[in-house]
N, C-alpha and C positions, 0 to 999 in steps of 0.2 A: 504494500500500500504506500503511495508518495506521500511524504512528509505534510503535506500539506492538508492531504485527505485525512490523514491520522489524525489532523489539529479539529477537524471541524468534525470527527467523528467521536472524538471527547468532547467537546462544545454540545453536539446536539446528543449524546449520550447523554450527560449530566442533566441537561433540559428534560431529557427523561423520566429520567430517575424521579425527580420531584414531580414532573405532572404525572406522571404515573399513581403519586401517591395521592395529586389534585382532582384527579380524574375517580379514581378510584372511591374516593369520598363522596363528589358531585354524583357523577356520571350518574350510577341506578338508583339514586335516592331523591331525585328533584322532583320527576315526575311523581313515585309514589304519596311525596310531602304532601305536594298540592292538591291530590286526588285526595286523602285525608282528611284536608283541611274544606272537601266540598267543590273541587273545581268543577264548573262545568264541563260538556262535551269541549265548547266552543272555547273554554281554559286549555283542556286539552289541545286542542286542535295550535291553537295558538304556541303554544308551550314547546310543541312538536316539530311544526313547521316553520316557524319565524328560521333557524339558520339557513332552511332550502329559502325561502321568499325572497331573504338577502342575497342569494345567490345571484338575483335576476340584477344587481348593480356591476356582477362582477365583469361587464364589457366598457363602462366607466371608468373601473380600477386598471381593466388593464391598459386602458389609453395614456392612466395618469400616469404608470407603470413606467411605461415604455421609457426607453435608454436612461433608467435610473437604476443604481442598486437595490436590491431587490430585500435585505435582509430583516431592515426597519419599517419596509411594509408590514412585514412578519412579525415583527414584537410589538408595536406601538396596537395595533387592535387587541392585541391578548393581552395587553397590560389593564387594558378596562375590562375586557371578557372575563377575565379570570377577578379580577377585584369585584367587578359585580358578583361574581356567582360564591365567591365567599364570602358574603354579604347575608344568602338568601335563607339560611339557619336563621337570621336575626325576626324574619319576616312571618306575619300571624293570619295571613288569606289569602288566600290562591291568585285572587287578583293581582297585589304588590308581584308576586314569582312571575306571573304574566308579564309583567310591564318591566320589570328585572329582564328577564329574558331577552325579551323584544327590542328593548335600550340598547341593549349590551351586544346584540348580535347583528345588529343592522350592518355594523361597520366590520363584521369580522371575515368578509368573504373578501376583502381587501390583501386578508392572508392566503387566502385558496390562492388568488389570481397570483400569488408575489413565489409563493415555495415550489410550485415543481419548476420553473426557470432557476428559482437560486440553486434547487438541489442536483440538476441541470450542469451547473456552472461550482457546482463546492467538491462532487463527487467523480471519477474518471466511469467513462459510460459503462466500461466491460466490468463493474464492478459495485457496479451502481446498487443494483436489485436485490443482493446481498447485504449490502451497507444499511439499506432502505429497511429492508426484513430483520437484521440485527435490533437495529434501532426500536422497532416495533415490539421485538422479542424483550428489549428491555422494557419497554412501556408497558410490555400484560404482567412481565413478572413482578413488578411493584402494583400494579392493579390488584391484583389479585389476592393477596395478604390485607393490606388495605381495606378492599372492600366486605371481608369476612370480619376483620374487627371494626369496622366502620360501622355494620347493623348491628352489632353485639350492642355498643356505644349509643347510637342513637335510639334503641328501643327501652335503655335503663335510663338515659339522661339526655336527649334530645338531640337535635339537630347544631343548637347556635354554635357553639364555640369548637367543633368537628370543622362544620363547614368553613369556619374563619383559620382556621391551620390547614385544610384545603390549598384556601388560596392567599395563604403565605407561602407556601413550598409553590404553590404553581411559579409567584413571581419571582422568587429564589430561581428557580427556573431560566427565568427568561433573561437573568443575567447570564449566567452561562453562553445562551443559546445567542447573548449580543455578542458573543468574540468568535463566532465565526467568521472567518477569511473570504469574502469574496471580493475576488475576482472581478477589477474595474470594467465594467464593458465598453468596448473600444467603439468610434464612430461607425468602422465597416459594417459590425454586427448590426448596427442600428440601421445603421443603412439597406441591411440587408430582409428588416424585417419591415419592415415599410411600416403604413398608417395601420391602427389597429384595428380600423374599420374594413380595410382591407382583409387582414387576414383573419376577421371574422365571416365575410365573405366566403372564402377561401374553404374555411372548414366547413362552413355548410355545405356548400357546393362539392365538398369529398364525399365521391359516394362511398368509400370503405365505410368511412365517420361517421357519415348522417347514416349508415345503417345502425353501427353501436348506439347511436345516439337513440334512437327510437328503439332499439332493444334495450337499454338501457330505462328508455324511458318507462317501458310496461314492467320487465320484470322487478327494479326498483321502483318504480309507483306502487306496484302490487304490495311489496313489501311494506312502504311508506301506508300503505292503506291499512295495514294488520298493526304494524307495530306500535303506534300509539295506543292504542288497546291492549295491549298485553298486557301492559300496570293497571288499568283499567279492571281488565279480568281478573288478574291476581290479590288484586284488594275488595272486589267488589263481589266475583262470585267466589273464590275459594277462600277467601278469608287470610292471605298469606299473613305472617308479621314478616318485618323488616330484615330479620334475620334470615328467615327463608324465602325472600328476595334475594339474600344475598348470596344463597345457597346455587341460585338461576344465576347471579352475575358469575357468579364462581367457574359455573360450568363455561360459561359463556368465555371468560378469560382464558381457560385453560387450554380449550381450541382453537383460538385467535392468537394465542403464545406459541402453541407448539406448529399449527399450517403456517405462520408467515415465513419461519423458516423454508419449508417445501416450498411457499409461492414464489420466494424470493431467490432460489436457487432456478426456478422451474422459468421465472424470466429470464434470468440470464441463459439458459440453455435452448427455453423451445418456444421463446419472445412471450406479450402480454395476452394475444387473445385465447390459449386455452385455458387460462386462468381466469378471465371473466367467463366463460364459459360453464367455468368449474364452480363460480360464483350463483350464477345464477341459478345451476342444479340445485345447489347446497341451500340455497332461498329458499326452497319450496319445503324444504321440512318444517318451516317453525306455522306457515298459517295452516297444512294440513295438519301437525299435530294440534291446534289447537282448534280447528274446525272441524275434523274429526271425533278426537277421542274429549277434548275439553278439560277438565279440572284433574284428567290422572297427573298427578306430579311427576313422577322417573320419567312422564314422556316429554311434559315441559322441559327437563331439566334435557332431555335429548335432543330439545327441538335448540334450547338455547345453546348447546354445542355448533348444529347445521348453522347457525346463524354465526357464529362468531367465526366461522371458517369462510364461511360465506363474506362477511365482512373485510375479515384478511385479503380473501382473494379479491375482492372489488377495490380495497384503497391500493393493493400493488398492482392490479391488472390496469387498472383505466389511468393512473398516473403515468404506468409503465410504455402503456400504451400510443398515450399523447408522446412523450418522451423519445420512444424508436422510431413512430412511423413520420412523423412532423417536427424532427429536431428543431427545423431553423423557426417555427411558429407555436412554440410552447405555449406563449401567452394568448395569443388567440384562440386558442385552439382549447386551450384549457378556460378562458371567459365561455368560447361556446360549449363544452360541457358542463358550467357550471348554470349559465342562464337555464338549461332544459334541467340540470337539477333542480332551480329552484321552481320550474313549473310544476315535476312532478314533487315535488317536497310541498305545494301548494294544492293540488290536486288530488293525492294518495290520502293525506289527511281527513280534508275535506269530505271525499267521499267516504272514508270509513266512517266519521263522525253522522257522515246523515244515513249511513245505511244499518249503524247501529242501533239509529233513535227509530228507523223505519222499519228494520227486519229482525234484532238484537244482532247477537254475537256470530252463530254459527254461520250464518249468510254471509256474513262480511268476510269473515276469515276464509270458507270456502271460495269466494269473488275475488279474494284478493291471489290464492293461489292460481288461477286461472289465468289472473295477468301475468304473472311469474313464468309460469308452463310457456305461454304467450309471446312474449320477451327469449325465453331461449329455446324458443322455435324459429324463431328468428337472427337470432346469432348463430343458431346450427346447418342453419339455409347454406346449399351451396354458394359460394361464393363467385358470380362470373364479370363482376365489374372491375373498371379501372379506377383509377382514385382520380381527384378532377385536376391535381397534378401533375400525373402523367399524360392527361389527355390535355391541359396546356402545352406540356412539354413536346409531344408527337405535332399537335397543330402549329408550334415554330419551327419545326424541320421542313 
């Protein structure tokens, strides 16, 4: 590994390590709080989707982006994101954690649009997928401790002053993660990547792309339509406590710890898309376990395994994927995946929330799987197009 890779692999290791333990506190207990504490659907709904909504800004950020270092895009929205959400222990109605939420993440896809060009630019590519999967590997193993004495913790003595060590270790963090080295980017680059409105252009008009993109869009909307209901279900029909919640993150860690290793070895060898692939199969266990069989536990706790593998494979495969196939338009490329994120992070919600109040549980979860199956029926489609790339590239010859 070059000396330089090694510095910023300590840098965002250590960044780790504490949001790992930030994460691990926030992460499964925000939603269960509020639902608790009375939130509506439409808390829920809110609660869930505000980071996809924001997403729909991310073709703004990445214009403002463009030919600037990319690192301080990255810390300056987690330095609010993470102080509001160690804040939200203090808070006594679903409403306040709404608006917490909502506040705090408008501005955080500012970082979506900034880290895979700087990780792009901090990491060597043949080495990358690995660095990336490491990195993650250190994230679940501090999650995961964490969040088993986190519900111990909050079911004998509450939330407030858990959540405020939260997010103290998160910004401990993100000092760390300011002494990474990058790499100035030089006029040519910029030059070479034109307006940003161009090569948001660009990726649409990729038919490779705009296929993921709409598979993408089903099989993760499906998902986004179930998963805000799971805390929903686990508090409201089985009655879980806090601790056997954490019992479900648990699982859920433990398979997101041990595949990003596989996913991140399996980029570097046989590239990004049989991993989203592998993704999307892996999605379809958690709304058929729970639209099937419903309140058996061993099979929740199996469904939140598929999910967290599921997981892995999606934040290594579609990152990885912008990455190999659209080097020189990472940020373009990566606002237009995040804009149809934030449509379906707007839409998946949405409709679970009224198909909930309209059919209950088992319809939605079963609907939601459907979209899923849906989505990678569609990634699994032959493939006989060109990318709109190569088809500029053949029309100037």
């Amino acid at each position: 590994m070059p000396r330089f890779a090694r510095w910023n692999f300590f840098a965002e290791g250590m960044n780790t390590v504490f949001s790992g333990v930030f994460i691990g506190i926030i992460g499964p207990f925000t939603l269960p709080l509020a639902v608790r504490m009375g939130a509506t659907p439409w808390q829920v709904f809110i609660i869930t989707a505000i980071p996809f909504i924001a997403n729909l800004l991310s073709p703004i950020w990445a214009h403002l982006q463009q030919g600037k270092q990319k690192k301080w895009w990255v810390v300056v929205p987690h330095i609010f994101w993470r102080a509001g959400m160690g804040l939200l222990g203090f808070f006594k109605n679903p409403a306040a954690i709404t608006a917490m939420q909502a506040t705090t993440n408008l501005g955080l896809s500012a970082n979506a649009t900034a880290y895979g060009p700087l990780m792009q630019k901090v990491y060597p590519a043949e080495i990358r997928g690995r660095l990336m999967g490491y990195v993650r590997l250190i994230l679940a193993a501090f999650m995961l401790p964490t969040t088993l004495i986190a519900g111990r913790v909050i079911d004998k003595h509450g939330p407030q002053w858990l959540f405020l060590v939260g997010g103290i270790c998160a910004l401990i963090g993100l000092g760390f993660f300011a002494l990474i080295k990058e790499p100035p980017e030089t006029v040519a680059i910029r030059a070479k990547r034109g307006s940003a409105l161009e090569g948001l252009k660009l990726a649409v008009a990729d038919q490779k792309f705009r296929r993921f993109l709409l598979a993408a869009f089903l099989f993760h909307g499906g998902v986004l339509t179930a998963v805000p209901l799971y805390s929903v279900f686990q508090v409201r029909e089985m009655g879980l406590t806090n601790t056997q919640i954490s019992y479900i993150s648990l699982c859920w860690n433990i398979a997101w710890l041990i595949s990003f290793a596989v996913w991140g070895r399996l980029v570097d060898q046989k590239g990004a898309r049989p991993v989203v692939i592998a993704a999307a199969a892996f999605y379809l266990g958690g709304p058929l376990a729970y639209g099937l069989v419903g309140g058996f536990f061993p099979l929740i706790l199996v469904a939140a395994m598929c999910t967290g593998i599921a997981d892995a494979a999606m934040d290594m495969g579609s990152l990885n994927l912008i990455l190999a196939e659209n080097p020189s338009r990472v940020g373009p490329y990566t606002a237009a995946n995040l804009v149809v994120s934030g449509i379906r992070g707007l839409l998946g919600p949405l409709l679970g929330s009224w198909m909930l109040s309209a059919f209950g549980f088992r319809p939605t979860f079963l609907t939601a799987a459907v979209l899923v199956a849906a989505g990678l029926a569609v990634l699994v489609w032959p493939d006989r197009g060109r990318s709109a790339q190569a088809q500029l590239t053949a029309a100037s010859r």
